[in-house]
C-alpha positions in Angstrom: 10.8 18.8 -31.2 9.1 19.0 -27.6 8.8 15.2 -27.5 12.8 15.1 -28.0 14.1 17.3 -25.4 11.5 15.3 -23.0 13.4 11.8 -23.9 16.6 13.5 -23.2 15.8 14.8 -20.0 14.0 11.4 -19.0 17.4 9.8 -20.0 18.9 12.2 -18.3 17.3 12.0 -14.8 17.9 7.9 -15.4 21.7 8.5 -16.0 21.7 11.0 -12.8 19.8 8.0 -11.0 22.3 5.5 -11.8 25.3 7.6 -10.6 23.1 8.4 -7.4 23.3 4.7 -6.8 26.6 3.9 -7.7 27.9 6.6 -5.2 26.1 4.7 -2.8 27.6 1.8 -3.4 30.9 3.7 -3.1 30.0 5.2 -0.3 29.0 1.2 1.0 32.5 0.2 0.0 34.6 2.5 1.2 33.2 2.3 4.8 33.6 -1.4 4.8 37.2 -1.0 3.8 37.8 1.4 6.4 36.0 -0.8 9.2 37.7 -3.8 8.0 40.7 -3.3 7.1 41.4 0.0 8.4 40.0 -0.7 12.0 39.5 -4.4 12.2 43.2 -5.0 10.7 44.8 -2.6 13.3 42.6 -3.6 16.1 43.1 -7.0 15.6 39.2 -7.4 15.3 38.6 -8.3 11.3 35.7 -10.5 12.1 34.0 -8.0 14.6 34.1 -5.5 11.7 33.2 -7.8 9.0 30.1 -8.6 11.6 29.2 -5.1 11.9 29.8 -3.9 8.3 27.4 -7.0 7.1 23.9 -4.9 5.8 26.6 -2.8 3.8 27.7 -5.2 1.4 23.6 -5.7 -0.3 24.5 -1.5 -0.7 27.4 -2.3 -2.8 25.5 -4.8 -5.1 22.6 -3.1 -5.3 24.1 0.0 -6.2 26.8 -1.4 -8.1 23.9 -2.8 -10.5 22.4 0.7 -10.6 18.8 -0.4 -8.5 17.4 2.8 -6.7 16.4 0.1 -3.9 20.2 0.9 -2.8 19.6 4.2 -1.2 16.9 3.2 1.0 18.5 -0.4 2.4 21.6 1.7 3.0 20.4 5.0 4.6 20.1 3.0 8.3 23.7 2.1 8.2 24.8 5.5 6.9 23.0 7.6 9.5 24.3 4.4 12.2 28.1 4.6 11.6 27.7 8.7 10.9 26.3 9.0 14.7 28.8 6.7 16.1 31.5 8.4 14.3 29.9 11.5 15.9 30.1 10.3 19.4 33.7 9.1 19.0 34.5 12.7 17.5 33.0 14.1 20.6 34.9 12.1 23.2 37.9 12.7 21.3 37.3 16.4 21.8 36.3 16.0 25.4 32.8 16.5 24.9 29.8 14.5 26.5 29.6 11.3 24.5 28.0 7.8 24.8 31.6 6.3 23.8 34.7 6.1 25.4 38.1 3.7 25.3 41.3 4.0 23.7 41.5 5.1 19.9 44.8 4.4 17.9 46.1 7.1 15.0 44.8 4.6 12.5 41.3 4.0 14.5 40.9 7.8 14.5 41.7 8.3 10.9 39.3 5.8 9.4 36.7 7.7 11.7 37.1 10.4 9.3 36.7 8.0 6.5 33.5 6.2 8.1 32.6 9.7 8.8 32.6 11.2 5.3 31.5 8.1 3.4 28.6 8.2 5.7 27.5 12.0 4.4 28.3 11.5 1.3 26.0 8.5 1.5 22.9 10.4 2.8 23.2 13.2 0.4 23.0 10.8 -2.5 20.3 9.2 -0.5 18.3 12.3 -0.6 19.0 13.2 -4.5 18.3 9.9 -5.3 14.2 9.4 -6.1 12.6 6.0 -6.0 10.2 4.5 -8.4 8.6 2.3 -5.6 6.2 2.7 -3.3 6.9 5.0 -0.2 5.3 2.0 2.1 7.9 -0.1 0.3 10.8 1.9 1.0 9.7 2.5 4.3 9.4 -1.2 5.1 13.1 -1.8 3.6 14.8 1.4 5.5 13.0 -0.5 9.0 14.1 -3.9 8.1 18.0 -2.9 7.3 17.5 -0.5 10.6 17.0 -3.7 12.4 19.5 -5.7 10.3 22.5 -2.6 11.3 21.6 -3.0 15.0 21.6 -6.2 15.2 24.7 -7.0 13.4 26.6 -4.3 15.5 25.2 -6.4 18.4 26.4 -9.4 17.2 29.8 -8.1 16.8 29.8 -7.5 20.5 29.2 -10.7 21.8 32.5 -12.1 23.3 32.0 -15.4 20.8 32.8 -12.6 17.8 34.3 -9.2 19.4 37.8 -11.5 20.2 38.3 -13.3 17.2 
């Protein structure tokens, strides 16, 4: 009877797994639709957006086909868009921030959104586990840290920020 319980429990810790990932995937996707259409459509800037949201969309595939890998490629753009969410909050309060400008109702709203998605993101992250190697996942969280900078940087250059 042991040997049972210990297949259920394996199954079980597979089927928490999977929802672990899908939520990141959800989390992926909902932050893309609040950058893109929320922001970029009010703004004006949809392909800025789409620019900077870019290292998101391998988070909703992954995760949408249940791969642990997810949580890893995706915790770089979770803790990016959670910090600049932070800043904006902080300006908006008229606190010391990094960020400063003009923020519509609709801007400040999918702040909120980006905000949330973003921590609900990390703490799937963390109850997710990963069967691959820790230098693996390392590897993968400093390759999509690069990939979310350098997209957001892209999305500034004049040649995309005004399209």
């Amino acid at each position: 009877m042991p040997e049972v319980v210990e297949k259920d429990s394996i199954i079980s810790r597979e089927a928490s797994q999977a929802v672990e990932s899908v939520i990141i995937a959800g989390c992926a996707l909902a932050i893309i639709a609040a950058l893109v259409l929320g922001v970029g459509l009010a703004s004006h800037m949809v392909i800025r957006h789409i620019v900077q949201t870019l290292p998101l969309w391998f988070a909703v595939v992954l995760g949408l086909r249940r791969s642990r890998t997810a949580g890893w490629l995706s915790l770089p753009s979770f803790i990016f868009w959670l910090a600049l969410m932070t800043m904006i909050w902080l300006y908006l309060l008229g606190m010391p921030s990094l960020v400063s400008g003009h923020f519509s109702p609709i801007e400040i709203a999918m702040t909120l959104v980006v905000g949330a998605a973003s921590l609900t993101g990390i703490v799937a992250f963390i109850r997710l586990k990963s069967l691959r190697s820790l230098p693996a996942m390392f590897g993968i969280f400093v390759l999509f840290t690069f990939a979310q900078l350098l997209c957001f940087r892209l999305s500034l250059l004049p040649a995309v920020a005004h399209r």
